[in-house]
N, CA, C and O atoms as CSV, one atom per row, in Angstrom:
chain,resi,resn,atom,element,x,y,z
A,1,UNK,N,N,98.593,207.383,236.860
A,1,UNK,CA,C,98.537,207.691,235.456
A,1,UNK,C,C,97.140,208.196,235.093
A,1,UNK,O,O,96.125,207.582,235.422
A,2,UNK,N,N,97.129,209.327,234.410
A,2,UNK,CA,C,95.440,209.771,234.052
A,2,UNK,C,C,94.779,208.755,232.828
A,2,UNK,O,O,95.479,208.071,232.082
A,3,UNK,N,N,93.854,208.787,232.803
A,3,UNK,CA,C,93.011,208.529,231.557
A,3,UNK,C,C,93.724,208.716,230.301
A,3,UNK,O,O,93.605,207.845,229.439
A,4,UNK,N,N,94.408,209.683,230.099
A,4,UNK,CA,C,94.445,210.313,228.638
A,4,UNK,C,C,95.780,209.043,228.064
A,4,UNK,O,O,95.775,208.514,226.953
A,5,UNK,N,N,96.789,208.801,229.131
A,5,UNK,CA,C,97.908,208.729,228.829
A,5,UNK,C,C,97.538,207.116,229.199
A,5,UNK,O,O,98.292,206.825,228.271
A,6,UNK,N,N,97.090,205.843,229.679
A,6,UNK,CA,C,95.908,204.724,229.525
A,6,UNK,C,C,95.422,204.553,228.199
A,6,UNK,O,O,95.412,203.492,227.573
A,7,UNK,N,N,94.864,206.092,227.659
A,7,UNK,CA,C,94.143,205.425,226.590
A,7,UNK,C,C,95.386,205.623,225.438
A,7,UNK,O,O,95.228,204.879,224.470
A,8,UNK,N,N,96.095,206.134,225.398
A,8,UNK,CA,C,97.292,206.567,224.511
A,8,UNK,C,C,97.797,205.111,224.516
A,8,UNK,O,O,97.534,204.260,223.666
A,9,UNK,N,N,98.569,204.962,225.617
A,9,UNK,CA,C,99.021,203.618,226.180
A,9,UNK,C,C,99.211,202.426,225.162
A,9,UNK,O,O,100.176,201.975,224.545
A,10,UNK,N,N,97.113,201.933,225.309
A,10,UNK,CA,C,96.396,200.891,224.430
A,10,UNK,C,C,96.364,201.242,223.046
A,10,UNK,O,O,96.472,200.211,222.382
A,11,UNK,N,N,96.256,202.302,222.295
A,11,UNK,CA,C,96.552,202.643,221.345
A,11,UNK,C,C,97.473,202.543,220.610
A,11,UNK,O,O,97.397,202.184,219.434
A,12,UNK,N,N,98.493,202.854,221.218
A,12,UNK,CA,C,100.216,202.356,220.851
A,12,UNK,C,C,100.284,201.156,220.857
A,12,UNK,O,O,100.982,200.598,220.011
A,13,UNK,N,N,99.593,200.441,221.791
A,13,UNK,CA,C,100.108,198.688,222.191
A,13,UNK,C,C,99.058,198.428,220.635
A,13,UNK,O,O,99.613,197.714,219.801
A,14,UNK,N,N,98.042,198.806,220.356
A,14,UNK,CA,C,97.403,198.511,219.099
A,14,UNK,C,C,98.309,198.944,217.838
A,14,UNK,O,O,98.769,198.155,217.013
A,15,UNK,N,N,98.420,199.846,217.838
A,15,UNK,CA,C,99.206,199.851,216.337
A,15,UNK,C,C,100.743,198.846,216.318
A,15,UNK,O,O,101.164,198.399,215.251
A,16,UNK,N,N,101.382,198.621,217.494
A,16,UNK,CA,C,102.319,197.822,217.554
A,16,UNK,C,C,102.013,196.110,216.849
A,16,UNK,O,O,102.621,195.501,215.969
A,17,UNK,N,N,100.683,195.687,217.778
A,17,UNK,CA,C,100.506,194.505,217.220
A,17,UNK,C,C,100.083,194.609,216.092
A,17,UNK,O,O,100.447,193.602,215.484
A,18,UNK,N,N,99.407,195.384,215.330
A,18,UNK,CA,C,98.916,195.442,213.850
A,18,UNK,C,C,100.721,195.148,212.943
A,18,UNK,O,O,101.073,194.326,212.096
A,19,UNK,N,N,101.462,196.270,213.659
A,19,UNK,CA,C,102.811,195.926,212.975
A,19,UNK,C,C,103.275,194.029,212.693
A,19,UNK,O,O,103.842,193.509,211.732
A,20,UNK,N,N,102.904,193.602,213.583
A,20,UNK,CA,C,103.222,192.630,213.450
A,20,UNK,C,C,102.447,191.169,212.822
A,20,UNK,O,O,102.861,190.009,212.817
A,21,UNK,N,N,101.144,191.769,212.302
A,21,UNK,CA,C,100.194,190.721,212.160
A,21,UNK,C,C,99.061,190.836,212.996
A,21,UNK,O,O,98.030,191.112,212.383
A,22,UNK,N,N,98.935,190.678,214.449
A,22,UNK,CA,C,98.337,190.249,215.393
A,22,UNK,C,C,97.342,191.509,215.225
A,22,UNK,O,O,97.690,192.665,215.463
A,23,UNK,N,N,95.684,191.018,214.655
A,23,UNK,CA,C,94.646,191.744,214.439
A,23,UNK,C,C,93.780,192.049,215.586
A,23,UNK,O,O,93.130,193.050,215.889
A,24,UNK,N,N,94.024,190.445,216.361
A,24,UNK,CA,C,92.839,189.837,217.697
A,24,UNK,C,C,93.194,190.581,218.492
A,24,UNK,O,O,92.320,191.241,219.055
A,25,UNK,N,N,94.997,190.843,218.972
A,25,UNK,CA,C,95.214,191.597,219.422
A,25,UNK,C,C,94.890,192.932,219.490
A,25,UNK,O,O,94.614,193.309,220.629
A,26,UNK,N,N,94.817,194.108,218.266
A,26,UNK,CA,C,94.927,194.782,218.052
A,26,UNK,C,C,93.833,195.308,218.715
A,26,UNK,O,O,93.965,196.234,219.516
A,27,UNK,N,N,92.334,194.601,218.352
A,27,UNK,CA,C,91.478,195.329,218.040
A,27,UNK,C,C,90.812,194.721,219.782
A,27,UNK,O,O,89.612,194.878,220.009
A,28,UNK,N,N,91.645,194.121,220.767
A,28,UNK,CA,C,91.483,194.288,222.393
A,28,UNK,C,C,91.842,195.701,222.894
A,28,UNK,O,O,91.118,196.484,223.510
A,29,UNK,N,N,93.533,195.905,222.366
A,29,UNK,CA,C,93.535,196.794,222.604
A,29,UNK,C,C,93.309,198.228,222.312
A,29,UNK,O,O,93.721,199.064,223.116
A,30,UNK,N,N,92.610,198.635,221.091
A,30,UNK,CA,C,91.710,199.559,220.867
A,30,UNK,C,C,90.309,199.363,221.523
A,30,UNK,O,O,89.452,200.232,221.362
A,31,UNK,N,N,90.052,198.242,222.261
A,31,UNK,CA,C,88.379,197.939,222.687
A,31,UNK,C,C,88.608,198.436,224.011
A,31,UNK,O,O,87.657,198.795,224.706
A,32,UNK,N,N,89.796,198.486,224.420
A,32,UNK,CA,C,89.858,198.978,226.065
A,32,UNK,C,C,90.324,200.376,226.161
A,32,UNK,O,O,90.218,201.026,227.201
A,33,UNK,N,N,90.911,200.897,224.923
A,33,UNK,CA,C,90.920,202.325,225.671
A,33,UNK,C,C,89.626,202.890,224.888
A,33,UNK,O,O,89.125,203.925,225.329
A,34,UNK,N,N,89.221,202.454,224.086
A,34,UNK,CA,C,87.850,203.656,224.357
A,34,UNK,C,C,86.786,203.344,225.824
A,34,UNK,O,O,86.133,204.199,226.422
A,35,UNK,N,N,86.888,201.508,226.223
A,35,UNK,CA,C,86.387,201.720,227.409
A,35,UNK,C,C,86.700,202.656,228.649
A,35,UNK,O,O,85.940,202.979,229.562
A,36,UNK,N,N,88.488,203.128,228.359
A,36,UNK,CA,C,89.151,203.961,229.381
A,36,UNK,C,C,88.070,205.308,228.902
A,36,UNK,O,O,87.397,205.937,229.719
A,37,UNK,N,N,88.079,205.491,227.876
A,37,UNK,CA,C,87.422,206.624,227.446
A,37,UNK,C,C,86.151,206.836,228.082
A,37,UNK,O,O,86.019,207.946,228.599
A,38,UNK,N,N,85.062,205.939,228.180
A,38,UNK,CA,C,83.704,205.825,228.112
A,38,UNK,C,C,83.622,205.826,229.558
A,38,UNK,O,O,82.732,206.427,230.159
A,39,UNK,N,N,84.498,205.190,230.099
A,39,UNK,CA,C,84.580,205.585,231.628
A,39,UNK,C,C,84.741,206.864,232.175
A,39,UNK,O,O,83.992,207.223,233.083
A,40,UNK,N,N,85.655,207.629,231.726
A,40,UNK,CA,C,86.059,208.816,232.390
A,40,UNK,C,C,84.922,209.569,231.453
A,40,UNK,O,O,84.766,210.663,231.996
A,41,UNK,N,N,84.096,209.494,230.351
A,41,UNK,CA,C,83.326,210.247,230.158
A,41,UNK,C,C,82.140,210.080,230.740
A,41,UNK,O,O,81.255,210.921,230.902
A,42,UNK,N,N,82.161,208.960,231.045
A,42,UNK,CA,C,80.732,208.939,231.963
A,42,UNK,C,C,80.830,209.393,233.382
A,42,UNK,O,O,79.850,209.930,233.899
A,43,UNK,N,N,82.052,209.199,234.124
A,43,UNK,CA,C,82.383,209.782,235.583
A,43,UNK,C,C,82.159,211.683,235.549
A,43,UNK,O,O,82.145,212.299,236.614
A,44,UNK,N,N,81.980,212.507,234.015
A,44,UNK,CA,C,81.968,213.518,234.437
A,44,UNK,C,C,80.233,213.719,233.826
A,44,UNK,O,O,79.488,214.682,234.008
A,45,UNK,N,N,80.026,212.723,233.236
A,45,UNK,CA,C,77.988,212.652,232.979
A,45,UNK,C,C,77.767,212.308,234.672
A,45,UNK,O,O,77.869,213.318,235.368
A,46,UNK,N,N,77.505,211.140,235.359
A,46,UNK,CA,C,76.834,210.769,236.278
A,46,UNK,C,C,78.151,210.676,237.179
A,46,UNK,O,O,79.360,210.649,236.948
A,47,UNK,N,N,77.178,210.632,238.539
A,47,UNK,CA,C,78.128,210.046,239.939
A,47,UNK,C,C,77.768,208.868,240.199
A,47,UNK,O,O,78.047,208.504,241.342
A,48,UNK,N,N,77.076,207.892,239.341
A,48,UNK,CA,C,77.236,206.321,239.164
A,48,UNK,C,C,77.748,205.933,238.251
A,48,UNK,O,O,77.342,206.083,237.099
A,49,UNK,N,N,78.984,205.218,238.680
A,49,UNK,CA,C,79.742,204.637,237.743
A,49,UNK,C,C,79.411,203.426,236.878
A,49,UNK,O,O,78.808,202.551,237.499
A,50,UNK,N,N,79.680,203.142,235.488
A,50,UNK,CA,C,79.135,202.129,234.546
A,50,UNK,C,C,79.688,200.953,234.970
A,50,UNK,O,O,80.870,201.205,235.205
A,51,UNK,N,N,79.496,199.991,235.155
A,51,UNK,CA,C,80.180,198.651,235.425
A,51,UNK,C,C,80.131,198.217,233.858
A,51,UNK,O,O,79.268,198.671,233.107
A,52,UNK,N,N,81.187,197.249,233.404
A,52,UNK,CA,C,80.923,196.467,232.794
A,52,UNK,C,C,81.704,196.141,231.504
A,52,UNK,O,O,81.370,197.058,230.754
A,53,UNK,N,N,82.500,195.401,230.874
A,53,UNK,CA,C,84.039,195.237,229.961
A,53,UNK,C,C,83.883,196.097,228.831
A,53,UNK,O,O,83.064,197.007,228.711
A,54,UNK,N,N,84.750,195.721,228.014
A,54,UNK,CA,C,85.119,196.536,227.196
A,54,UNK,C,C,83.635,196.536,226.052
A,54,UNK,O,O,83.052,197.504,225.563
A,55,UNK,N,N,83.356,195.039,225.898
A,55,UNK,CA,C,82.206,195.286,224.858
A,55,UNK,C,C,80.975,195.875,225.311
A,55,UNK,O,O,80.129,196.448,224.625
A,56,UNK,N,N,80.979,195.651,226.640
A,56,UNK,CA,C,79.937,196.359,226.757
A,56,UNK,C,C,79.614,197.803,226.972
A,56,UNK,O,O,78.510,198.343,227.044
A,57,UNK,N,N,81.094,198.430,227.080
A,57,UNK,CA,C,80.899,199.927,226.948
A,57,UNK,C,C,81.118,200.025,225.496
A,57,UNK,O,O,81.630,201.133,225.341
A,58,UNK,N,N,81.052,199.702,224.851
A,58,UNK,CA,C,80.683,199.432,223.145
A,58,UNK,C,C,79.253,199.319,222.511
A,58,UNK,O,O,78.823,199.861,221.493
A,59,UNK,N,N,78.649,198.492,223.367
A,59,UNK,CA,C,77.329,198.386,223.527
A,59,UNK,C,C,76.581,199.719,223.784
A,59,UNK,O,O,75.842,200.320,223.003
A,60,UNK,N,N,76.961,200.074,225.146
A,60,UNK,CA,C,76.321,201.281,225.426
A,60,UNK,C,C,76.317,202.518,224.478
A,60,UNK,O,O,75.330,203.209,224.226
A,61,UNK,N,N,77.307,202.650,224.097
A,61,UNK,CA,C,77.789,204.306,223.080
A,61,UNK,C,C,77.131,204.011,221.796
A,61,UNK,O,O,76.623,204.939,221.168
A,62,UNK,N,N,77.080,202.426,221.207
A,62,UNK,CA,C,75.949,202.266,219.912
A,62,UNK,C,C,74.654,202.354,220.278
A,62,UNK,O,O,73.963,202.356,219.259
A,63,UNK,N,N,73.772,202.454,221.611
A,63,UNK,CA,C,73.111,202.620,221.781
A,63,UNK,C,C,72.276,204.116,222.241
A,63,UNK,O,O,71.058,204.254,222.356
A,64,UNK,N,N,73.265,205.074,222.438
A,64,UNK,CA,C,73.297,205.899,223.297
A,64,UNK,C,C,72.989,207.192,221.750
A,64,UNK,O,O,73.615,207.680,220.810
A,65,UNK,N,N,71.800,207.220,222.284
A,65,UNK,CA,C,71.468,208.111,221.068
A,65,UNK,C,C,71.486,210.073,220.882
A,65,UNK,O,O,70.998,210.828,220.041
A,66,UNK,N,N,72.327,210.296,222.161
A,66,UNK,CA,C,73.008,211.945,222.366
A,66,UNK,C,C,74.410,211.619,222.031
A,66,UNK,O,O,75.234,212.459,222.391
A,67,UNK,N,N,74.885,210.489,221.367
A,67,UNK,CA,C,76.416,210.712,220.438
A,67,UNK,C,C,75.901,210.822,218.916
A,67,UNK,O,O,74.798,210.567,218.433
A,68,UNK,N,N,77.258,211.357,218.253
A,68,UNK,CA,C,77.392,211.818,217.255
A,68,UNK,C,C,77.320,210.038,216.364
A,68,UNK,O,O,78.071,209.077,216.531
A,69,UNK,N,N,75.976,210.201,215.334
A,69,UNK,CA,C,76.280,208.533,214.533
A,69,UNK,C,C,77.616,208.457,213.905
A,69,UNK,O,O,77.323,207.612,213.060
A,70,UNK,N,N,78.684,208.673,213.718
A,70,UNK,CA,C,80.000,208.877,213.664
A,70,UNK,C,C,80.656,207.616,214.383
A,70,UNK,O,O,81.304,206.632,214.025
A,71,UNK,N,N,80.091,208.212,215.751
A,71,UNK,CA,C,80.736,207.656,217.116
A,71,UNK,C,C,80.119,206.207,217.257
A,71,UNK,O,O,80.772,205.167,217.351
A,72,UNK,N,N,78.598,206.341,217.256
A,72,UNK,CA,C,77.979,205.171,217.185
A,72,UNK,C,C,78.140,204.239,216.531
A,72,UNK,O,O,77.937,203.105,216.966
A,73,UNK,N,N,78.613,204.528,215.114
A,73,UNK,CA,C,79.070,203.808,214.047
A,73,UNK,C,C,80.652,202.849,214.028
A,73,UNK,O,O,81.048,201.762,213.605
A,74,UNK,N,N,81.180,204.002,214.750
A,74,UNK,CA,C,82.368,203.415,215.348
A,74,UNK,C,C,82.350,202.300,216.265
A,74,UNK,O,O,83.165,201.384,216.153
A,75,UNK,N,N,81.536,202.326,217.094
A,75,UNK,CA,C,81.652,201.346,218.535
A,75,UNK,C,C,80.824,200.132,217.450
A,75,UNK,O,O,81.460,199.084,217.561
A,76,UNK,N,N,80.269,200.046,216.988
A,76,UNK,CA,C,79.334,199.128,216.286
A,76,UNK,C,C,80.533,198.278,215.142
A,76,UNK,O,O,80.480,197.079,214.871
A,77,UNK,N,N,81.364,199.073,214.710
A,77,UNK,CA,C,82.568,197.881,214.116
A,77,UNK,C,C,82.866,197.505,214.804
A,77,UNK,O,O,82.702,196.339,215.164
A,78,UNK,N,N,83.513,198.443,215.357
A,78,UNK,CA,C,84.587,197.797,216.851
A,78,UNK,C,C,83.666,196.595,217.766
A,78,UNK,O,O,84.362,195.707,218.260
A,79,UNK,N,N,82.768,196.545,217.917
A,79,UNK,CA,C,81.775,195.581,218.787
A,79,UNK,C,C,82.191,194.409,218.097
A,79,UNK,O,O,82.693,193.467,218.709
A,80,UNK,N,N,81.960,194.397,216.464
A,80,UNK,CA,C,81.459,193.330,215.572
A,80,UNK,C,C,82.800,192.202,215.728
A,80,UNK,O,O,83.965,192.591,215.655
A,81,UNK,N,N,82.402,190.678,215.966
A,81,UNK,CA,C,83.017,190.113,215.960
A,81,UNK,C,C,83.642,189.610,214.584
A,81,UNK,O,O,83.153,190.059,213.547
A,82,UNK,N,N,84.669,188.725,214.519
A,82,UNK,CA,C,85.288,188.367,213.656
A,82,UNK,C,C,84.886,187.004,213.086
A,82,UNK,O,O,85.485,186.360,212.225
A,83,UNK,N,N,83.850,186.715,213.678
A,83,UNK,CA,C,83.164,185.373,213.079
A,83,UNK,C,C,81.740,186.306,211.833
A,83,UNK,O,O,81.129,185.757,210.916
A,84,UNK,N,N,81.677,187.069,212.069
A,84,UNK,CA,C,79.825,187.723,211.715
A,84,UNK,C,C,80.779,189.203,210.810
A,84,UNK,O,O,80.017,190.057,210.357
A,85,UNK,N,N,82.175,189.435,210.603
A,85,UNK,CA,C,82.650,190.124,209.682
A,85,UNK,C,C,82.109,190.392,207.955
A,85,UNK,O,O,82.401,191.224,207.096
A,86,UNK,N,N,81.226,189.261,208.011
A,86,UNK,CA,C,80.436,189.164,206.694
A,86,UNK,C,C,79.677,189.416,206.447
A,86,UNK,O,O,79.484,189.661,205.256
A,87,UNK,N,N,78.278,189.599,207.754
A,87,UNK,CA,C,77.058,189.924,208.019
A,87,UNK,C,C,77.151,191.155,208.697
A,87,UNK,O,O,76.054,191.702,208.817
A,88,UNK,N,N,78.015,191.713,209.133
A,88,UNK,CA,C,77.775,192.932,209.886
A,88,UNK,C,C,78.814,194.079,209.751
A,88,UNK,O,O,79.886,193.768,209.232
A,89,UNK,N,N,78.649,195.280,210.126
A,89,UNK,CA,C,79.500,196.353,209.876
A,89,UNK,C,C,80.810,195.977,210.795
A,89,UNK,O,O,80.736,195.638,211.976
A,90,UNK,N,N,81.588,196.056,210.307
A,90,UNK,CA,C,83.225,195.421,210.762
A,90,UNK,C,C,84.163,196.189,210.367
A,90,UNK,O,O,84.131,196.573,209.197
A,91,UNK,N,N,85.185,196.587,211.200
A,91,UNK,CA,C,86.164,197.668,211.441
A,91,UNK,C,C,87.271,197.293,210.617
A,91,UNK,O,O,87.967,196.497,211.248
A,92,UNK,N,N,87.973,197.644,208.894
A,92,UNK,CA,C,88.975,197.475,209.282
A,92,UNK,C,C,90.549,198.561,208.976
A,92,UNK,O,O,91.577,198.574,208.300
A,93,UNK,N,N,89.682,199.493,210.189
A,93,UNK,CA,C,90.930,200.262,210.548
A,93,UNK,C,C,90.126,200.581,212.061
A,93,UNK,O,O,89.264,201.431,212.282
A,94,UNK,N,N,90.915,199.284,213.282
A,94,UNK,CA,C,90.371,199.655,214.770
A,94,UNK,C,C,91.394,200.484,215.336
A,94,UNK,O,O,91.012,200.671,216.491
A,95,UNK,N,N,92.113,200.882,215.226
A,95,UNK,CA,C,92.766,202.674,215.551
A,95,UNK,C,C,91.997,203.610,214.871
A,95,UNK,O,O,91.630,204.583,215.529
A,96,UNK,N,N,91.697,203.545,213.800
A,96,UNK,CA,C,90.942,205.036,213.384
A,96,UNK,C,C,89.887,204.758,214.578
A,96,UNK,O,O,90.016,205.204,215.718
A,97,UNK,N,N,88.639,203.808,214.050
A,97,UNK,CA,C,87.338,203.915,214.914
A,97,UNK,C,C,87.490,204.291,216.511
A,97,UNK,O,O,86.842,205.016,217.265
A,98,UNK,N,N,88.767,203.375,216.685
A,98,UNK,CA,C,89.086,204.159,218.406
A,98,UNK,C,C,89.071,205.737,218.891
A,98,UNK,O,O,88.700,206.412,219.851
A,99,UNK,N,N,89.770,205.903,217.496
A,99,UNK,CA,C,90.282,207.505,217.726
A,99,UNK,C,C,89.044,208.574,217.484
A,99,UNK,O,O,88.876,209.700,217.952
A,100,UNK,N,N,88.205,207.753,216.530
A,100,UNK,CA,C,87.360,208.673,216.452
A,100,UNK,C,C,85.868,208.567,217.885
A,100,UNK,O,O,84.832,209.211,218.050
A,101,UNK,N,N,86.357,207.716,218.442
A,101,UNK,CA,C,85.552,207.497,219.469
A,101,UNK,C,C,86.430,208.210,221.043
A,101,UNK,O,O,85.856,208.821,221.944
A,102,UNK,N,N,87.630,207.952,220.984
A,102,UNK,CA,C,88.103,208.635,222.520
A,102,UNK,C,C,88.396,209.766,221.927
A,102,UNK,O,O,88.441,210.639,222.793
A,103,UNK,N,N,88.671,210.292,220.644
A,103,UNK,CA,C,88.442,211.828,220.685
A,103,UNK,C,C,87.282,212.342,221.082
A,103,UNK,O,O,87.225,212.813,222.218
A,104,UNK,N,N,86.323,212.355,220.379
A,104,UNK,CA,C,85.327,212.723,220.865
A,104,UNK,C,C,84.267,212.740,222.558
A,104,UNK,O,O,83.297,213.413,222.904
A,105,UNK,N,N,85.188,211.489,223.347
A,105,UNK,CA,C,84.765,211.471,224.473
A,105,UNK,C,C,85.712,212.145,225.706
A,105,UNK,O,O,85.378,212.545,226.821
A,106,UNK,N,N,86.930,212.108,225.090
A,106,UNK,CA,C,88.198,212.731,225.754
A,106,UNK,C,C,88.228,214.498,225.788
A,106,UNK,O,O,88.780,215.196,226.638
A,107,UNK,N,N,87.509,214.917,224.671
A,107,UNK,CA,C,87.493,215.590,224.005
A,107,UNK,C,C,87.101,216.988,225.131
A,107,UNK,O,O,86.899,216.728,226.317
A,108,UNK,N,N,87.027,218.345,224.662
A,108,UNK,CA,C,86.844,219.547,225.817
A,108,UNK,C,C,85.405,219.504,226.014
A,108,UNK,O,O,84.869,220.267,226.816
């Protein structure tokens, strides 16, 4: 299965659980396909591959200061936990922020 259709995949499995309530859910599986994302965009940046879960390729892209603050802004909800939702920038639409993050990394 490629990348594209992985990150589609988690996306779908996200808006499904939103259908139903399930937020914690939701917003795992929007945290892993932009990691699908951040992976295959970094495999065509470097020939060393990134180790490391979903938050932390979240980490990296808010840090990573040749993305669009759009993008950065995105991974930075999506990062934010659900305890610190009060103190910090917090997602709540984690399909948009996804989308606007594996578009742009999926992207031509």
């Amino acid at each position: 299965m490629t990348q594209l259709v992985l990150i589609e995949q988690e996306l779908a499995a996200a808006k499904e659980a939103l259908k139903i309530g399930n937020e914690g859910k939701a917003r795992v599986c929007t945290r892993r396909a932009v990691a699908l994302a951040d992976e295959a965009w970094l495999a065509k940046q470097s020939d060393q591959p990134f180790r490391g879960d979903s938050l932390a390729h979240l980490r990296r892209i808010q840090q990573d200061l040749s993305l669009p603050l759009s993008v950065r802004e995105a991974a930075e909800r999506l990062s934010t936990t659900v305890t610190r939702k009060d103190s910090a920038p917090f997602t709540t639409d984690p399909i948009g922020d996804a989308r606007i993050i594996t578009t742009y990394l999926t992207g031509p």
